[in-house]
KEFI-833697 format. One line per field, with one value per residue (C-alpha): residue number from 1; residue in one letter; x, y, z. Coordinates in steps of 0.02 Angstrom, whole numbers, plus 50000, padded with zeros to 5 digits. Example, Ala and Ser with C-alpha at 12.3 -4.5 7.8 and 13.67 -1.06 7.14 Angstrom:
BEGIN
num <- [1 2]
residuo <- [a s]
u <- [50615 50684]
v <- [49775 49947]
w <- [50390 50357]
This chain:
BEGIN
num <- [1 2 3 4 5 6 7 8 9 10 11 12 13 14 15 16 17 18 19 20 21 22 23 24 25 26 27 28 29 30 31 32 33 34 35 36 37 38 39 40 41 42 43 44 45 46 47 48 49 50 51 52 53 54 55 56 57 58 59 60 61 62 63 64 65 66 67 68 69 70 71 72 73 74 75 76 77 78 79 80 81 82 83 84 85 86 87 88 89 90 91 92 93 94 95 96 97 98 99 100 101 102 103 104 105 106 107 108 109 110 111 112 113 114 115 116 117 118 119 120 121 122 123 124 125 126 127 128 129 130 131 132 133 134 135 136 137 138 139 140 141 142 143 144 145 146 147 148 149 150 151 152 153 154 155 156 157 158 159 160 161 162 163 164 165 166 167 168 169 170 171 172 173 174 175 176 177 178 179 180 181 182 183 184 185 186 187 188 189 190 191 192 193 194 195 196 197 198 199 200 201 202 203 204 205 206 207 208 209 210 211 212 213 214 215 216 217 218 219 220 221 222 223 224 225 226 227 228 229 230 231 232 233 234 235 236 237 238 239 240 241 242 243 244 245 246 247 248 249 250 251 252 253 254 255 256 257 258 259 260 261 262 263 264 265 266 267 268 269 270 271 272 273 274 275 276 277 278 279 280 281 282 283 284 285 286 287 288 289 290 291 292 293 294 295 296 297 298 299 300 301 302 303 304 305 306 307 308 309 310 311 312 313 314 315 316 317 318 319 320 321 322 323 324 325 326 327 328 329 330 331 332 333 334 335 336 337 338 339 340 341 342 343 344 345 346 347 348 349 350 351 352 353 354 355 356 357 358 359 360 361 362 363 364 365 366 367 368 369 370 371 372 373 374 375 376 377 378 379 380 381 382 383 384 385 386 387 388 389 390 391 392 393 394 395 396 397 398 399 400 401 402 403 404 405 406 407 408 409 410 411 412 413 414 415 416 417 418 419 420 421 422 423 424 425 426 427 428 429 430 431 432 433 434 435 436 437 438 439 440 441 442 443 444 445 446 447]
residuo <- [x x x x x x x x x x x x x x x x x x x x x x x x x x x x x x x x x x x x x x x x x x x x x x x x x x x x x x x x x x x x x x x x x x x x x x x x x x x x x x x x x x x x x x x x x x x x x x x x x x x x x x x x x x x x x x x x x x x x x x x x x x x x x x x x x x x x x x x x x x x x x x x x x x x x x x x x x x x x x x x x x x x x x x x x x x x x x x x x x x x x x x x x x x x x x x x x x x x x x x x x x x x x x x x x x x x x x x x x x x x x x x x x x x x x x x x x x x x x x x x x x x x x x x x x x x x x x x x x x x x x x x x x x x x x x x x x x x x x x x x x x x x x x x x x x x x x x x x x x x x x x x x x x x x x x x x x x x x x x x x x x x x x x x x x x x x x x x x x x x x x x x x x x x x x x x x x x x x x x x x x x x x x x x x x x x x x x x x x x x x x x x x x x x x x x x x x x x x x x x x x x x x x x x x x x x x x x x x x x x x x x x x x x x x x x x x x x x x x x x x x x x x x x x x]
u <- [50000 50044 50116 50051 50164 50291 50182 50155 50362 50397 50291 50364 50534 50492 50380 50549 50630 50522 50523 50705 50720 50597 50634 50607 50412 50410 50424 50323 50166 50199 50192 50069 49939 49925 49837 49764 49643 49737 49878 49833 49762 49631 49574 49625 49814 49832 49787 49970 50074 50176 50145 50141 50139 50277 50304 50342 50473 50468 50393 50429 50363 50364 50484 50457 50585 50524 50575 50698 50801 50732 50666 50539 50467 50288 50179 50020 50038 49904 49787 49758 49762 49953 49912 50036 50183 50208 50215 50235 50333 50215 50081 50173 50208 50039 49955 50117 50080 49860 49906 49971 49844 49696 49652 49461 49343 49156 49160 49263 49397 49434 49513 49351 49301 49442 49442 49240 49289 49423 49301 49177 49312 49379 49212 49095 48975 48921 48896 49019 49013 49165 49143 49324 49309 49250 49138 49052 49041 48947 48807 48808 48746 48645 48541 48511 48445 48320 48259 48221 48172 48063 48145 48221 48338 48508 48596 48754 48871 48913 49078 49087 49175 49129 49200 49097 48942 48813 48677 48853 48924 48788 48819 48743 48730 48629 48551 48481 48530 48618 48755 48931 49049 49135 49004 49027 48864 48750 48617 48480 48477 48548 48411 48306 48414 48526 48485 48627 48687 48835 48941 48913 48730 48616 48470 48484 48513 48340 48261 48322 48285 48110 48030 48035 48110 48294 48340 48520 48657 48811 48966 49157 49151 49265 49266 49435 49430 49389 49532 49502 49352 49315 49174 49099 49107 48950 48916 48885 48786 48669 48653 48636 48475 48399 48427 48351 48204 48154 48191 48357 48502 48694 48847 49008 49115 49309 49380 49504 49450 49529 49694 49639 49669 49636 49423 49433 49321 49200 49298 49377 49249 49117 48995 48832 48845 48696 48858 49027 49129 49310 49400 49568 49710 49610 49722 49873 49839 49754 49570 49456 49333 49214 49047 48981 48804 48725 48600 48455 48498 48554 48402 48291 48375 48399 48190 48188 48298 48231 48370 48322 48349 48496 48615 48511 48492 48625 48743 48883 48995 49092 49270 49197 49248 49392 49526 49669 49586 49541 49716 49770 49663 49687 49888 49858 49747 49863 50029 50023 49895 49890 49890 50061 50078 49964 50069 50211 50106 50003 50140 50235 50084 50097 50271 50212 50075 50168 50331 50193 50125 50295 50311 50135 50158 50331 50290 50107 50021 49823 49837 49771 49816 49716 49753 49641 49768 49896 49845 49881 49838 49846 49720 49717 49614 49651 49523 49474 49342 49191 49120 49143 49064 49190 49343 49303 49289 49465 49542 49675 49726 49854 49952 49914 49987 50163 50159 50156 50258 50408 50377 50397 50556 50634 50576 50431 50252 50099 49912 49865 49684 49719 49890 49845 49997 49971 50109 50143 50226 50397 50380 50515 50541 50688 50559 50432 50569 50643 50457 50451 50618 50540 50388 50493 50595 50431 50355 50514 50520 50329 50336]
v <- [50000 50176 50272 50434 50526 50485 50513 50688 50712 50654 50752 50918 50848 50843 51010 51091 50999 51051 51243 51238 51178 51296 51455 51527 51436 51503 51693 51673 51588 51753 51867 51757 51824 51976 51931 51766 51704 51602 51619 51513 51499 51386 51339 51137 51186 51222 51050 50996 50942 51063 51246 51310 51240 51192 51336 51249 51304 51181 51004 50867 50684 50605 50750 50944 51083 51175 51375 51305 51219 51034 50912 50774 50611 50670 50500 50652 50710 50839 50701 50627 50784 50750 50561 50593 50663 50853 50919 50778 50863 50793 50882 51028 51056 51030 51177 51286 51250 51301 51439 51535 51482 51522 51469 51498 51539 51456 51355 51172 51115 50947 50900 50881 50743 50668 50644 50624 50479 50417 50414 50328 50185 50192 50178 50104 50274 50336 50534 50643 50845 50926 51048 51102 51002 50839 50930 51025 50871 50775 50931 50929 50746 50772 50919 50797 50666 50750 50845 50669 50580 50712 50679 50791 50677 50600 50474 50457 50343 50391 50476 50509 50625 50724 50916 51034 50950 51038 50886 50757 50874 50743 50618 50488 50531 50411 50331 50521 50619 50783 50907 50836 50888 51041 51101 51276 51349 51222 51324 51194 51040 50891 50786 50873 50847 50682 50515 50417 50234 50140 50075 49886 49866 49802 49813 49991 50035 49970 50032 50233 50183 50106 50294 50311 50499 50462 50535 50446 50376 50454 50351 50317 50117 50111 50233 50329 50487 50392 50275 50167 50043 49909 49859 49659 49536 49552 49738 49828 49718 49679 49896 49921 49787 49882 50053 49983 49919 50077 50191 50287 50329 50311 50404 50339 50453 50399 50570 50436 50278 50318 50254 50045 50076 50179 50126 50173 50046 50067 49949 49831 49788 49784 49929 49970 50165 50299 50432 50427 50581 50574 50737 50808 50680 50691 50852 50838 50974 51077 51105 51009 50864 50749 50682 50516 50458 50314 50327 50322 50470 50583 50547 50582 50760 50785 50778 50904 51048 51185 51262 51429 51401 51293 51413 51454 51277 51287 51184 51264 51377 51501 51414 51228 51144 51300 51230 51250 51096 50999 50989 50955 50817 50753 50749 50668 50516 50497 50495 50497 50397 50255 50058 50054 50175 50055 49922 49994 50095 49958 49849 49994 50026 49849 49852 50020 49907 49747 49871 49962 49795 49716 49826 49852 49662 49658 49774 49702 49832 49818 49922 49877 49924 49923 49948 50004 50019 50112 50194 50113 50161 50118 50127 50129 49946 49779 49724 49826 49948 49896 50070 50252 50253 50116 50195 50372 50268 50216 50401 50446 50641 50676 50487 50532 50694 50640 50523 50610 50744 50611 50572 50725 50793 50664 50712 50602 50685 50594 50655 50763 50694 50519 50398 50383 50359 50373 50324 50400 50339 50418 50328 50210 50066 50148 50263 50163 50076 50253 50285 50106 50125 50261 50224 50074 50222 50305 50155 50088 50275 50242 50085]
w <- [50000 49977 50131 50091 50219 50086 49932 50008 50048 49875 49797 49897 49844 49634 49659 49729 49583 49452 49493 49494 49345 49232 49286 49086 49120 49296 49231 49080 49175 49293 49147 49086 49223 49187 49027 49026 49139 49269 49184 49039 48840 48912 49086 49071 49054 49241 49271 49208 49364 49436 49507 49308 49151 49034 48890 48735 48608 48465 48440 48304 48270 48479 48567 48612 48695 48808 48847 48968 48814 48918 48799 48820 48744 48720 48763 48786 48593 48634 48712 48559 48429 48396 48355 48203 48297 48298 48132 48001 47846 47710 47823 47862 47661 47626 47718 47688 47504 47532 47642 47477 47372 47499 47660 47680 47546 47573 47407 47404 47366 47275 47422 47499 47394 47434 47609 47614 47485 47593 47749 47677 47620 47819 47899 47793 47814 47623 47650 47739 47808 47901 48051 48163 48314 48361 48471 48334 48235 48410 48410 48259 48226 48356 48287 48148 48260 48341 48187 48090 48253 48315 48497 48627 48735 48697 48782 48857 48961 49161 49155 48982 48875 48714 48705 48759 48696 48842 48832 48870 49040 49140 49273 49388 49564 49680 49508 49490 49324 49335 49308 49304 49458 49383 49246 49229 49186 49137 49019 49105 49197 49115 49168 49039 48898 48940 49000 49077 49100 49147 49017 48983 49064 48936 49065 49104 48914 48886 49035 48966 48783 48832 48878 48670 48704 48658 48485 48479 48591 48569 48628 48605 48583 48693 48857 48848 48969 49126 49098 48951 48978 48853 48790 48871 48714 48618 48714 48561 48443 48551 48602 48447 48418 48578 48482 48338 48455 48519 48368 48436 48305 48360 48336 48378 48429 48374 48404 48526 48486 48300 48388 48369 48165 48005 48020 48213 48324 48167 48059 48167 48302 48136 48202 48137 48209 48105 48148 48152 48223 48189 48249 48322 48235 48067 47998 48101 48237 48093 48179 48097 48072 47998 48032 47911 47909 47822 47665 47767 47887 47733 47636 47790 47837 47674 47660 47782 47726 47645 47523 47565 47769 47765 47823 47981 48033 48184 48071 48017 48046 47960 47940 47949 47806 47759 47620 47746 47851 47704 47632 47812 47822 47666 47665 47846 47786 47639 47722 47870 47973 47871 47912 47898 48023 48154 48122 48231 48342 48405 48458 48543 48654 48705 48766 48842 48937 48966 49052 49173 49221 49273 49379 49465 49469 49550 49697 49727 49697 49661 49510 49322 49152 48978 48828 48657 48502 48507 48678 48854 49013 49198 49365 49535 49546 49538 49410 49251 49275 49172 49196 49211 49382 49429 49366 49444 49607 49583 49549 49650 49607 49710 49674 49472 49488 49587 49450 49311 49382 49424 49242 49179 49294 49215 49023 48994 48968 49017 48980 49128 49141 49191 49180 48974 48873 48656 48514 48356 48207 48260 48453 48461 48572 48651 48722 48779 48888 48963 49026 49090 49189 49247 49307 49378 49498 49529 49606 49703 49797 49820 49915]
């Protein structure tokens, strides 16, 4: 077990360390405050471990510098947007080459048949439309969903994650819907807008899908932002007969689950999904992303679009669909996330997985890891978590965060959510074994 008299010494001890060491970060997070709200472009980045985050200089492929002239093996990669490694040059040639030939202009581009072509051989999904997030993509397929159902409610999974998607910010407490610890703002109560269930319970699926007010499902196939939970064997097929039952639609959302191959979970697991969202990876850090639908969705939106209102349909956006993402996106699928690609990344999170369970199993420690691709990840329980509800149970933040912060004093980057570690196609195994030696000296001071 973990002495946490020592947990909290050790984590005083790399805190000291840390500040020491980043003295360039130190004075630009203080300049930093003048100007930016807490000190940061976005709220999430004080979560990073440490008293301040890490100012980067320059990334490329699986490493970054920071301001300090430190670099790191980057096993984050943006939580999932830098699937690719930091600025592929195919990629980076690509959009240098559209930026002088225009960026945004509100008509397409061939490369937009291109990559809606390219989906549709991926994920099986015949018509395609681009927004720039994942998160636009997940309202946006939503919006759809209630229009040709003619219902109000989605449904979600207990601890899941889907951007900023309002309806998704909902959680079980006490088997009673509501707003997810930490929603800032809620513009009403979940409960009105959002069923919820527990990931892998058939029964309660069907209980929330038998009220006949759920317009579609949306779920990763795979949890990932709760640590990542897989689905039981035969989970989905027989979720998606009960959709089909009680007339709800589905969108799989594999904004992360992209990482088991070039189809996502869509391909290799054999979905049957009405949606698929496929987001931050897709144009190599570029913002952007896709939503697919099958012939029977298109035809039935399609029914009810009026040419003369469909740019005041709250679907859209300005940029969405801009040339600058599309050639992104484009050079990405082409080059750069291909099968090929998988074929060393996969393996690589293995070794990842296998190195962290040596030594959770050498020092008896009742501690799990899973892994989905060419992520891997590790929990604070014996067993896997079958759920979100069970994996938040098993959250630990102040263990994760000396963690990841031994991790990083000593130039390896975790994700700063959970203990989630992603390869790229420039991840080598030499790297996977530096985190795992490590994580080995982490645990030995631990126990």
């Amino acid at each position: 077990m973990i002495d946490r008299n020592n947990l909290n010494e050790l984590s005083r001890r790399e805190e000291r360390k840390f500040a020491d060491e980043h003295p360039k970060s130190a004075e630009m997070y203080t300049r930093a405050r003048k100007s930016l709200l807490g000190g940061v472009p976005m709220n999430w980045m004080r979560k990073w471990a440490g008293a301040f985050p890490v100012f980067v200089e320059r990334a490329k492929g699986a490493n970054f510098t920071d301001v300090d002239g430190r670099e790191y093996l980057d096993l984050c990669l943006g939580d999932t947007g830098a699937m690719t490694g930091h600025s592929p040059d195919v990629v980076a040639d690509a959009i240098a080459k559209r930026v002088r030939e225009g960026i945004t202009l509100m008509l397409p581009t061939e490369d937009s048949i291109w990559v809606a072509d390219e989906l549709r051989r991926r994920f099986g999904l015949p018509f395609w439309q681009f927004a720039l997030t994942a998160t636009d993509a997940n309202r946006f397929a939503i919006r759809i969903a209630r229009e040709i159902t003619r219902r109000s409610k989605i449904l979600v999974y207990n601890y899941c994650y889907h951007g900023t998607v309002d309806e998704s910010f909902a959680a079980l407490q006490d088997g009673v819907v509501g707003p997810r610890r930490g929603n800032i703002g809620p513009p009403v109560n979940p409960a009105e807008t959002t069923r919820v269930v527990e990931f892998n319970d058939l029964n309660a699926l069907e209980d929330a899908l038998k009220h006949s007010d759920v317009a579609v499902v949306l779920a990763e196939p795979a949890m990932t932002n709760v640590g990542i939970i897989l689905p039981d064997a035969g989970y989905w097929k027989a979720a998606r007969d009960l959709t089909r039952k009680y007339g709800a639609l589905l969108i799989a959302d594999e904004t992360h689950t992209i990482c088991v191959g070039p189809g996502g979970c869509t391909r290799e697991w054999k979905l049957e999904p009405d949606f698929v969202v496929f987001g931050k990876p897709i144009g190599s850090g570029i913002p952007g992303s896709a939503y697919g639908c099958t012939e029977e969705v298109a035809e039935r939106i399609s029914a009810r679009i009026e040419l003369e209102d469909c740019d005041v349909g709250g679907i859209g956006g300005t940029l969405a669909g801009n040339a600058l993402s599309l050639a992104a996106m484009r050079s990405t699928l082409e080059n750069v996330l291909t099968a090929k690609a998988f074929e060393s990344m996969i393996p690589l999170a293995t070794r990842w997985a296998d190195g962290v369970s040596g030594e959770i199993k050498n020092h008896r420690l009742p501690w799990d890891v899973q892994q989905l691709g060419a992520r891997a990840e590790y929990t604070f329980r014996e067993n896997p978590p079958r759920n979100g509800g069970e994996s938040a149970a098993a959250a630990d933040f102040e263990l994760e965060r000396f963690l990841h912060l031994y991790a990083l004093n000593r130039g390896v980057l975790l994700t700063p959510f959970h203990n989630m570690a992603l390869m790229c196609p420039e991840t080598t195994a030499a790297d996977i074994d530096r985190h795992t030696k490590i994580f080995a000296e982490a645990v030995q001071e631990l126990v």
